[in-house]
N, C-alpha and C positions, 0 to 999 in steps of 0.2 A: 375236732377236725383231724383226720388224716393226717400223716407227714406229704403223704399224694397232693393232697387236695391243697395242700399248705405251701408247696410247690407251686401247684397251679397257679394257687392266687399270687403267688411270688411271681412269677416269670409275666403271669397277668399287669400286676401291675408295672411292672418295670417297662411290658410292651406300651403299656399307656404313657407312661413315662417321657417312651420316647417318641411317641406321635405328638406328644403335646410338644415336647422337646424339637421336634423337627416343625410343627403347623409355626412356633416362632420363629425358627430360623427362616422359614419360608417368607414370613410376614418384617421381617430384617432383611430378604434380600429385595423384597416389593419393592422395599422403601430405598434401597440403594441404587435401584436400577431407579424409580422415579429420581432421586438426586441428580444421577449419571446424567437420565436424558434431560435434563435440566441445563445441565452445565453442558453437553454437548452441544446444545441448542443455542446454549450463550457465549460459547466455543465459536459457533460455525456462524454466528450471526457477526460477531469481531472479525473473523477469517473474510467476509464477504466484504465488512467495512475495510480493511485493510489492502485489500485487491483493487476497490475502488480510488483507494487513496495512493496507493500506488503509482495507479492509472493515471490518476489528478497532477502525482509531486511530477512525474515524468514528463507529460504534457505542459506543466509550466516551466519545468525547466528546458524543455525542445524549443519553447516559444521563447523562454530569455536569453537563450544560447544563439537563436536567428537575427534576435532584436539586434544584439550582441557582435554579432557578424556585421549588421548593415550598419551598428554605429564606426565600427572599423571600418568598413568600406567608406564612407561618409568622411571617416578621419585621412583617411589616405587620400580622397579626393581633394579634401579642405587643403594639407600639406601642399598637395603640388599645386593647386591655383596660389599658394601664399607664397609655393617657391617664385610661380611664373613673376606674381605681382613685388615680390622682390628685387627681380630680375628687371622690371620694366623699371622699376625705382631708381635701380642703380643703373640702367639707359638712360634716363631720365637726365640723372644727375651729371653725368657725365656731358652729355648734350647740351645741359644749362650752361657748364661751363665753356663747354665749344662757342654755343651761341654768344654769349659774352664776350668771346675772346676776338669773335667773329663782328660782333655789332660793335665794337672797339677799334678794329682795323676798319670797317668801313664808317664808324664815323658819325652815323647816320643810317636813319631807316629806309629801306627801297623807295617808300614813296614821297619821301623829300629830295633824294637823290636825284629820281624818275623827273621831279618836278623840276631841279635846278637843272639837269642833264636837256631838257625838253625846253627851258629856257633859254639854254645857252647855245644850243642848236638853231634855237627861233634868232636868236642874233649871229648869229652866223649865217643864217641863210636871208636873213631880211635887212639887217645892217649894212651900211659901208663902212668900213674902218681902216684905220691904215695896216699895214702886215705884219707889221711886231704884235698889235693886237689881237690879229684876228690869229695867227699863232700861236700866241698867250691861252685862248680861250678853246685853241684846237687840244691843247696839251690837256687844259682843266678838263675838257670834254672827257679826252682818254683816263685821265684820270677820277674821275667822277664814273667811267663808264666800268673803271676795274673794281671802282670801289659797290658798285651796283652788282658786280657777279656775287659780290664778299657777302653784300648784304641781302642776294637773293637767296644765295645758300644758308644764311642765317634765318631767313622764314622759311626756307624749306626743312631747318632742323626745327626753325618752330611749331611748325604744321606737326612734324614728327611726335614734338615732346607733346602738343594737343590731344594726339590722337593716342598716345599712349597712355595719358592722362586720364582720358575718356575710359581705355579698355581697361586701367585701373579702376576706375568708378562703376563700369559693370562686372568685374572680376570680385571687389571689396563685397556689391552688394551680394553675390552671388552666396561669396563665403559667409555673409549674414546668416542666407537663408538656410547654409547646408547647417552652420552651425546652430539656428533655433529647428532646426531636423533632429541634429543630434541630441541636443538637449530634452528634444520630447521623447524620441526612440531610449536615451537611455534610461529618462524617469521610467518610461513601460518597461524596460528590462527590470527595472531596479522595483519594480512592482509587483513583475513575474516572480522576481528573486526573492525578495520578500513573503509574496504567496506560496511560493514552494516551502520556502522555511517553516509559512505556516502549518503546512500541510503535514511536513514529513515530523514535525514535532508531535501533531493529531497522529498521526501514521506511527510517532514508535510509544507512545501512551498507549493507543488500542492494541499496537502489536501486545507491549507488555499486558495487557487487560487479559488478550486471547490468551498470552503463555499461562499466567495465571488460575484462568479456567483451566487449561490444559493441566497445568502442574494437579490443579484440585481431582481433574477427574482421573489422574495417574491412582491419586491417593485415595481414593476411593475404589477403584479396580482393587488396589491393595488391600483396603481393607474389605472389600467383598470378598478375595481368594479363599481367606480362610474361613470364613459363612460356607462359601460353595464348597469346597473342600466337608466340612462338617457334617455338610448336607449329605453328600457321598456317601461318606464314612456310617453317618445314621440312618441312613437308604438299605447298607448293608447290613447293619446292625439288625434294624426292623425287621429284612427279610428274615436271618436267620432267628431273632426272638422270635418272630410270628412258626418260622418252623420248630422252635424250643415248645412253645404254646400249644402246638396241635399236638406233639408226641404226648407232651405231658397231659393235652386232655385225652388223648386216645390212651394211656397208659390210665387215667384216671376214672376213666371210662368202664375200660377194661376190670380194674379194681374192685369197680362199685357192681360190675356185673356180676362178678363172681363171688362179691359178699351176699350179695342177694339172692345168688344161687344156692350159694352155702347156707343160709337160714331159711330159705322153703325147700332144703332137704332135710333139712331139722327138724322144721316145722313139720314136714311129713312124715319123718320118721317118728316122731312123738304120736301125731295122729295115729299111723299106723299102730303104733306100740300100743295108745289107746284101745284101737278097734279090736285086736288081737286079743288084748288081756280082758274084753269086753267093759271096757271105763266107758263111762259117758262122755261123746263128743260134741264137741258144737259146732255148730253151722260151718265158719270158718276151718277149723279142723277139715269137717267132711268136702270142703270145697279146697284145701290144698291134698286132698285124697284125690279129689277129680281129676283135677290138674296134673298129678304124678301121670305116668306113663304105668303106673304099675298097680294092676288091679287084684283087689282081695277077697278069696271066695272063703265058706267057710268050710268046714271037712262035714 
């Protein structure tokens, strides 16, 4: 072999070399970009769970934060009916002791009073008596009759303390009802509350799951750069061995033309020399005689 031809096949194989070299890295980066959309895909499926859950923790906590408000509103209501019903208590109490102090000066209730007073009038009006008497019972009259104002004002504070009584007994029940209101609003808050906690714990798990992908398809970008990079680099490479390749065959080419030129002038010129000195030729001989451009006559 030639140093030419020895060339050739050098620069030959080397170009192979690196197709082959390059058809793997191609077949390494398939595989990279399949990984990539893989994890993108499990990327952006997390990303979509995470919006949703968002949505969710947000939504339960809008709803525990209203519940939240109406058990306040409810508390502040409860407060002041428990101020009012305080307030009637100690009217109440106060009035017990009026009334007492009141059915103590008169003595006697209105309508024993009413009865002796209406008695004692009946004998004074239908009696004869002598007048120290009927004087006597004029006095008791007046007297019975102040003590009747005492004990009329003492049922009209007892009417009072009844009726305040009363507005206690639908005030207490009322505060029953706001307080098993609250009880229930605040268990629902405290469920909303709860559901959110659930959620947003779901919510930062998947978040980390997404980061994760993420972080993975960072690292695989990475480790593609320098595939793609290579690839480049052996894009360039190729081109110019493939231009190494063709010079070297066109130089080689070139080589083999001219060695082949050079021995069917040889060839000829021997034939010739034959035909000249009249040697016997052969067939082949007389057929690179043909071929020459240069024809032999004899003298």
């Amino acid at each position: 072999m030639t140093k030419l031809g020895k060339k050739f096949d050098e620069l030959s194989t080397d170009l192979d070399g690196k197709i082959a070299r390059l058809k793997s890295l191609f077949s390494r980066e398939e595989k990279f970009w399949s990984e990539i959309k893989k994890l993108k895909a499990e990327r952006n499926n997390l990303n979509v769970k995470v919006k949703e859950l968002s949505s969710k923790g947000k939504r339960l906590r809008s709803e525990r934060d209203k519940l939240n408000e109406e058990v306040a509103s409810l508390k502040n209501k409860r407060a002041g009916i428990i101020e009012r019903i305080k307030t009637l208590r100690d009217d109440v109490k106060g009035s017990v002791s009026e009334k007492k102090s009141l059915n103590k000066d008169a003595g006697a209730l209105s309508t024993k009073i009413i009865f002796r007073l209406n008695k004692v009038f009946n004998r004074l009006l239908c009696e004869e008596m002598p007048l120290e008497k009927e004087q006597k019972l004029f006095e008791d009259a007046i007297s019975m009759s102040q003590k009747l104002d005492i004990a009329l004002k003492a049922d009209k504070i007892h009417s009072s303390i009844l009726s305040k009584y009363s507005e206690i007994a639908l005030l207490e029940s009322e505060v029953n009802m706001i307080s098993d209101t609250i009880r229930s609003t605040a268990s629902e808050a405290e469920k909303k509350h709860m559901e959110s906690l659930n959620v947003y714990s779901e919510l930062d798990a998947v978040r980390k799951q997404s980061d994760d992908f993420h972080t993975q398809l960072l690292s695989k970008y990475e480790e593609l750069k320098p595939i793609r990079d290579e690839i480049t680099l052996l894009k360039d490479e190729i081109k110019s061995s493939e231009d190494e390749v063709d010079a070297a065959y066109d130089t080689l080419a070139k080589s083999r033309e001219t060695s082949v030129k050079k021995k069917m002038a040889e060839k000829i010129s021997e034939a010739k020399e034959k035909f000249k000195t009249g040697k016997r030729i052969s067939f082949d001989d007389f057929r690179s005689i043909i071929a020459s451009d240069d024809i032999i006559t004899e003298d």
